[in-house]
C-alpha positions as CSV (number, residue, x, y, z in Angstrom):
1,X,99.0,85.6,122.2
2,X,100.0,83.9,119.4
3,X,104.0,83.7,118.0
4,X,105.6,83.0,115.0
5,X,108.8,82.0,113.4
6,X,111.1,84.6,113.5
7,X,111.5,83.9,109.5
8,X,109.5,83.2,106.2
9,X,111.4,80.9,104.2
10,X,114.0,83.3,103.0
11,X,114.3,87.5,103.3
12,X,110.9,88.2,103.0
13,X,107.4,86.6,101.3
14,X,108.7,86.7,98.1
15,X,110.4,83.4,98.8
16,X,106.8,81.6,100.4
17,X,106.4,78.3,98.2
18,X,102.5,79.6,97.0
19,X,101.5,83.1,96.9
20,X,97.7,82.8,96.3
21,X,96.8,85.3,93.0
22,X,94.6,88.0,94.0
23,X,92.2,89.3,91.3
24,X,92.2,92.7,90.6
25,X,89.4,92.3,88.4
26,X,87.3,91.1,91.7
27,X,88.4,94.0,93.2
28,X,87.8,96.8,90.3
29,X,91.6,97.4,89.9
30,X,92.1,99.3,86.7
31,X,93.8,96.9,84.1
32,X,97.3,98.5,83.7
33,X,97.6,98.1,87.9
34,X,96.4,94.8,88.3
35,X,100.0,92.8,87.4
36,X,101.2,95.4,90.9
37,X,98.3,94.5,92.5
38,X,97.9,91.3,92.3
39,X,101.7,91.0,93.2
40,X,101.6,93.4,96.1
41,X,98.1,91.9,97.9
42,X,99.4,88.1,97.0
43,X,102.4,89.1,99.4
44,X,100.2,90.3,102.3
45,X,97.6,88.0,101.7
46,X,100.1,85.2,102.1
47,X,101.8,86.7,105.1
48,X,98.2,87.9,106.9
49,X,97.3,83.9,106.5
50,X,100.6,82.7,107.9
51,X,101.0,84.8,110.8
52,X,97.6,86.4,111.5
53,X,94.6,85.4,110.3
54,X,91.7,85.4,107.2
55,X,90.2,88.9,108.2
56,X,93.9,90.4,107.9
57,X,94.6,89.2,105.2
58,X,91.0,90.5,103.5
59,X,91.5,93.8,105.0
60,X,95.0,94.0,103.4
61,X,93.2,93.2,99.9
62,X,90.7,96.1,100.6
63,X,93.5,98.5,101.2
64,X,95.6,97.2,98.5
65,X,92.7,98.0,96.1
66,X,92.0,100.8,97.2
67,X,95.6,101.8,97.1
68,X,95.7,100.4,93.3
69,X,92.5,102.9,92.3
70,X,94.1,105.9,93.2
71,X,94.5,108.2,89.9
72,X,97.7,107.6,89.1
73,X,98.5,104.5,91.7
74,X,101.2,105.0,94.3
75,X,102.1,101.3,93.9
76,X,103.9,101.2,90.4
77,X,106.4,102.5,92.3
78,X,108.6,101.3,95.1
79,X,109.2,97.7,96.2
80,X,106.2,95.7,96.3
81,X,107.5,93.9,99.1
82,X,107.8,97.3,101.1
83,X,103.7,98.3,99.8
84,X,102.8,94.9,101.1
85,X,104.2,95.2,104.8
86,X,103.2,98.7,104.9
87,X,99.7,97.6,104.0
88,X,100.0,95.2,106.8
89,X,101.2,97.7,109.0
90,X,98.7,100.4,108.3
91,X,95.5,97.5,109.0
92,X,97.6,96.9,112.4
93,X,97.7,100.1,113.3
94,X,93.8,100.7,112.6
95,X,93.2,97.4,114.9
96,X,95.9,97.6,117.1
97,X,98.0,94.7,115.9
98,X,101.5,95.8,118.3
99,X,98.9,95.5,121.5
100,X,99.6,92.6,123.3
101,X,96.0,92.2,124.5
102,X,95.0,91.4,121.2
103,X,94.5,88.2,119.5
104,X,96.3,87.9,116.8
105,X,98.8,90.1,118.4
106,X,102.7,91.0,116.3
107,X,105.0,94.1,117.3
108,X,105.8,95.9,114.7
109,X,109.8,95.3,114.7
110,X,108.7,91.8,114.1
111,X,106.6,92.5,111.8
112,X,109.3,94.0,109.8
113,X,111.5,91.1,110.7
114,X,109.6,88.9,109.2
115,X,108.7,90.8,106.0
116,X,112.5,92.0,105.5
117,X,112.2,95.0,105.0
118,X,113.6,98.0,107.6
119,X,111.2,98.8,110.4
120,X,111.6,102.5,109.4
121,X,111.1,102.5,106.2
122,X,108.0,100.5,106.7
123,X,106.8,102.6,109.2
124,X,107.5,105.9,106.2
125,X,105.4,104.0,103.7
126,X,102.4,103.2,106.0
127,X,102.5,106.8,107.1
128,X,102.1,107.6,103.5
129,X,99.3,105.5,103.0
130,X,97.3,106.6,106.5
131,X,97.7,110.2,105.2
132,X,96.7,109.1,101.3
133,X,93.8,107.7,102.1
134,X,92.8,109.8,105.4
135,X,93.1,106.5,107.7
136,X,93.2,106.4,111.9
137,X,93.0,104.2,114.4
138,X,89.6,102.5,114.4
139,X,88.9,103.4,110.7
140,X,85.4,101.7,110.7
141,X,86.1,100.7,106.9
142,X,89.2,98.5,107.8
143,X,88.5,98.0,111.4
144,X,88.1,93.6,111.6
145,X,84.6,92.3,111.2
146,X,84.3,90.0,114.7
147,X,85.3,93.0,116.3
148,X,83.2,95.9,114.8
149,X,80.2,95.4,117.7
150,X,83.0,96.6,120.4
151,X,83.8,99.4,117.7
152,X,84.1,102.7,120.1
153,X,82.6,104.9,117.5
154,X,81.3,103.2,114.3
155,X,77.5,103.1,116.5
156,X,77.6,106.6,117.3
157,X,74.4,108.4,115.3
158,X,72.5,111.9,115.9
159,X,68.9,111.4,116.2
160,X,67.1,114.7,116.9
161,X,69.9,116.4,117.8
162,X,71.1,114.1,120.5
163,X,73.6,111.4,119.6
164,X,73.2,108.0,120.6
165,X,74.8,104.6,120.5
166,X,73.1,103.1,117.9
167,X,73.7,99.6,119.7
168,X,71.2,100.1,122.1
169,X,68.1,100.9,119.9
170,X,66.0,98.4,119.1
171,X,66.7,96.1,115.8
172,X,64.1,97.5,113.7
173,X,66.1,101.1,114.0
174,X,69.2,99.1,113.8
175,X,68.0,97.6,110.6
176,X,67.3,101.0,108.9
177,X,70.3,102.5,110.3
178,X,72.4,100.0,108.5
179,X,70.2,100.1,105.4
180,X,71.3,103.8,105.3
181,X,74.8,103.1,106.1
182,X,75.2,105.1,109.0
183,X,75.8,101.9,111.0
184,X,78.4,98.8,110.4
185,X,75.2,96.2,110.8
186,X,72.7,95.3,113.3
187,X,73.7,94.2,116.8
188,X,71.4,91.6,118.1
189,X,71.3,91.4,122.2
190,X,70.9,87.9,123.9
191,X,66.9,88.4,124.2
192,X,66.8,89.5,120.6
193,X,66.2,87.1,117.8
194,X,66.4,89.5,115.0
195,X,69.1,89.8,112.2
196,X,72.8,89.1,113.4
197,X,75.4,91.9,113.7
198,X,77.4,92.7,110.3
């Protein structure tokens, strides 16, 4: 379990000494967006690196993007410090972030806490998100990487009618499962010595 502070340096990340810049060119942001975006996923980027860790915080950038693509983009709109905790929020959700099982693990009033920004109103704009972009829980495209092999159903394929976990056929069907993109990767057993998983 890990803990944090229960502040940032100031009301929310707005106030951390270095917010790293996030290209929106990198991530195909359309020009006019970029300045929000690049505001917005510097925000969750520095608060995924501070209190959870590297995959959050690319996961965040993902959503972000994706968020800044839309036609027009939600995010010239609203606080940017309320679209980067949401953003936060809505990749917790999808990985379980408020489960205290997990490592990194952060409840969700905290998590507001240490944003500032209202638990509720956090909570709205992630639920606007989940439905704008058709998220749920174990959304295999922002689901983390180190965890994707215990994914419940990103490995689930039909093959002649009958579905199978795709974790248990051998690496060569793994391989050309992946190559199609019907599966995350490749998920190499103890005996194996094929290609790793991802």
């Amino acid at each position: 379990m890990i803990w944090v502070s229960d502040t940032l340096a100031g009301p929310g990340p707005q106030n951390l000494q270095e917010v790293p810049p996030v290209s929106g060119e990198e991530h195909r942001v359309p020009i006019a967006v970029r300045p929000v975006f690049g505001e917005i996923a510097g925000m969750a980027v520095a608060f995924s690196r501070e209190h959870l860790d590297d995959e959050y915080a690319d996961l965040t950038v993902k959503l972000v993007a994706k968020l800044a693509r839309k036609r027009p983009s939600p995010l010239v709109r609203g606080d940017r410090r309320i679209w980067a905790a949401a953003s936060v929020y809505v990749i917790g959700r999808v990985n379980f972030l408020s489960d205290s099982s997990q490592t990194p693990h952060l409840a969700t009033e905290r998590l507001a806490r240490l944003f500032g920004v209202k638990q509720t109103t956090m909570s709205s704009k992630g639920r606007t998100i989940i439905d704008l972009l058709g998220l749920s829980e174990f959304d295999p495209e922002f689901y983390r990487p180190s965890r994707m092999a215990s994914h419940p159903t990103a490995w689930y394929v039909t093959l002649n009618g009958f579905p199978f976990d795709a974790r248990i056929l051998p690496p060569e069907m793994q391989a050309e499962l992946a190559r199609r993109g019907l599966i995350p990767g490749v998920v190499v057993t103890a005996e194996d010595d094929g290609p790793q998983p991802g």
